[in-house]
C-alpha positions as CSV (number, residue, x, y, z in Angstrom):
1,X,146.6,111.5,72.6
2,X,143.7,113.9,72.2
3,X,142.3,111.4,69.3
4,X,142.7,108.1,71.8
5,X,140.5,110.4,74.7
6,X,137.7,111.2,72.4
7,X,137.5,107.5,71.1
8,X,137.4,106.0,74.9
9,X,134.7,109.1,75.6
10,X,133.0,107.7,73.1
11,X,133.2,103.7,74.1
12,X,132.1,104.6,77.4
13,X,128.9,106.7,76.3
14,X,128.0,104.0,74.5
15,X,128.6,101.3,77.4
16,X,127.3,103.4,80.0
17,X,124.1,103.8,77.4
18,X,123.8,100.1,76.5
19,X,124.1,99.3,80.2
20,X,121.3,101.6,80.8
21,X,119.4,100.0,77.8
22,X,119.0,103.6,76.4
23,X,119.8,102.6,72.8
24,X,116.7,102.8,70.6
25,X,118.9,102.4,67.3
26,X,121.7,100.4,66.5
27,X,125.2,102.5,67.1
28,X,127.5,102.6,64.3
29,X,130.0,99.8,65.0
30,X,133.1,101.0,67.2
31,X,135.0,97.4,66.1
32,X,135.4,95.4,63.0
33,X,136.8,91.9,62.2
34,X,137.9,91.6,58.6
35,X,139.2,88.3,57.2
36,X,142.7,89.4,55.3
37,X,142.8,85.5,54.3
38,X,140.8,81.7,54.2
39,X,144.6,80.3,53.6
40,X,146.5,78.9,56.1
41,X,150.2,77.3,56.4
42,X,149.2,74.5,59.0
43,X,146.0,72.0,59.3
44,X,144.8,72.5,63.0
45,X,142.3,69.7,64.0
46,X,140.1,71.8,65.5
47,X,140.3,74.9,63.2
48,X,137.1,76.0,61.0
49,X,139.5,76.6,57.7
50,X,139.9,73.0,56.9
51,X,136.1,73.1,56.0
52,X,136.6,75.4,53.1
53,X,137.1,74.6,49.5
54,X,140.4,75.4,47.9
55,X,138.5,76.9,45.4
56,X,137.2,79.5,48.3
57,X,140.7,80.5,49.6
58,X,142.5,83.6,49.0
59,X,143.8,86.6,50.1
60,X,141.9,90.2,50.3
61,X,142.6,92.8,47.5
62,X,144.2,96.0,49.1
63,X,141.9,98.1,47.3
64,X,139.1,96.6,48.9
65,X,140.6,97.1,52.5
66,X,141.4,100.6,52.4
67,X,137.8,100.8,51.2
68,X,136.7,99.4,53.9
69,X,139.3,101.4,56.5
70,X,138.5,104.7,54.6
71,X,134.7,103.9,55.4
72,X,135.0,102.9,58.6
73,X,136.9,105.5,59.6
74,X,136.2,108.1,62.6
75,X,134.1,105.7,64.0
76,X,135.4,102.5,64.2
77,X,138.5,102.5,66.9
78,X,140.1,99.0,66.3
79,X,140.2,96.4,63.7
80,X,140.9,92.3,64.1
81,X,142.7,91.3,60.9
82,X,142.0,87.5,61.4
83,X,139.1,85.0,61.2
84,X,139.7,81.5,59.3
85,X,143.5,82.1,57.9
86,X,146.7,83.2,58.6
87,X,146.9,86.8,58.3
88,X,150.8,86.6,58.4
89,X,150.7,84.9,55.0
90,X,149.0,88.2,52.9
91,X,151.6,90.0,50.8
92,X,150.3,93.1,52.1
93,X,149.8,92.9,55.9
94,X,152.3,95.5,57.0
95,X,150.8,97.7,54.2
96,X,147.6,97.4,55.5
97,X,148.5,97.6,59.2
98,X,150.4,100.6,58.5
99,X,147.3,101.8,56.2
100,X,144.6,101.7,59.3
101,X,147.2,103.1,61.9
102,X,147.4,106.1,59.3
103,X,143.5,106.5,59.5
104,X,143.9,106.2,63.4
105,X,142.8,102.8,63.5
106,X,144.3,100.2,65.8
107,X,144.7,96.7,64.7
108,X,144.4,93.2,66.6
109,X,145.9,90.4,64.9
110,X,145.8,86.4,66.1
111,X,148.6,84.3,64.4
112,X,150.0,80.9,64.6
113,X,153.4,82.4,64.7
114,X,155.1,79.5,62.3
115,X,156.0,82.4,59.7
116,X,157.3,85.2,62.8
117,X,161.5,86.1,61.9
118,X,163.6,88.7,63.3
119,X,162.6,90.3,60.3
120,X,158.4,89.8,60.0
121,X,158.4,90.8,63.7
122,X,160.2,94.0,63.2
123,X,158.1,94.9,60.3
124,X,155.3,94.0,62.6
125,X,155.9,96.3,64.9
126,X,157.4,99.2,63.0
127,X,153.5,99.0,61.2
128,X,151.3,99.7,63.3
């Protein structure tokens, strides 16, 4: 609880100063978007990730996002695990859900839910 009060202390210090327009220097970012995955199980009219090549698609090393989350961590407060693909179809999303949480990280995740079981959606919730 102590760790969520300092992290809202600090979003609103650096609202209350943006507001003010008492920022000279960019802030370290308190929010990150990182794109797990370019794949994706369905072929949405309107989505961006039917623009990219097949030979662009893939998924995100877990070594590379716990290099990220270690970096980012103490000042960043949440992470969005989505962008162009489906982050439910990564073979390590709970891993790296449960990863973040560890470094007190929150995650956001957006999903087309075609791929959510009574299982996934447990494992979901039980990390992170």
């Amino acid at each position: 609880m102590k760790g969520k009060i300092k992290q809202l202390n600090r979003m609103l210090k650096i609202y209350s100063a943006y507001n003010r327009r008492k920022i000279k220097d960019n802030p370290l970012p308190i929010r990150l978007w990182i794109e797990l995955t370019s794949v994706c199980n369905l072929n949405c009219v309107m989505c961006l990730s039917k623009s990219i090549s097949k030979n662009e698609t893939g998924f995100m090393d877990f070594d590379l996002f716990k290099k990220i989350i270690d970096e980012a961590a103490g000042f960043v407060y949440d992470v969005y695990l989505h962008h162009r693909g489906e982050s439910l179809l990564h073979p390590d999303i709970f891993k790296m859900i449960k990863y973040a949480k560890e470094r007190k990280i929150s995650t956001r995740l957006h999903t087309n839910a075609t791929l959510l079981n009574e299982e996934k959606s447990s494992l979901l919730l039980n990390s992170g």
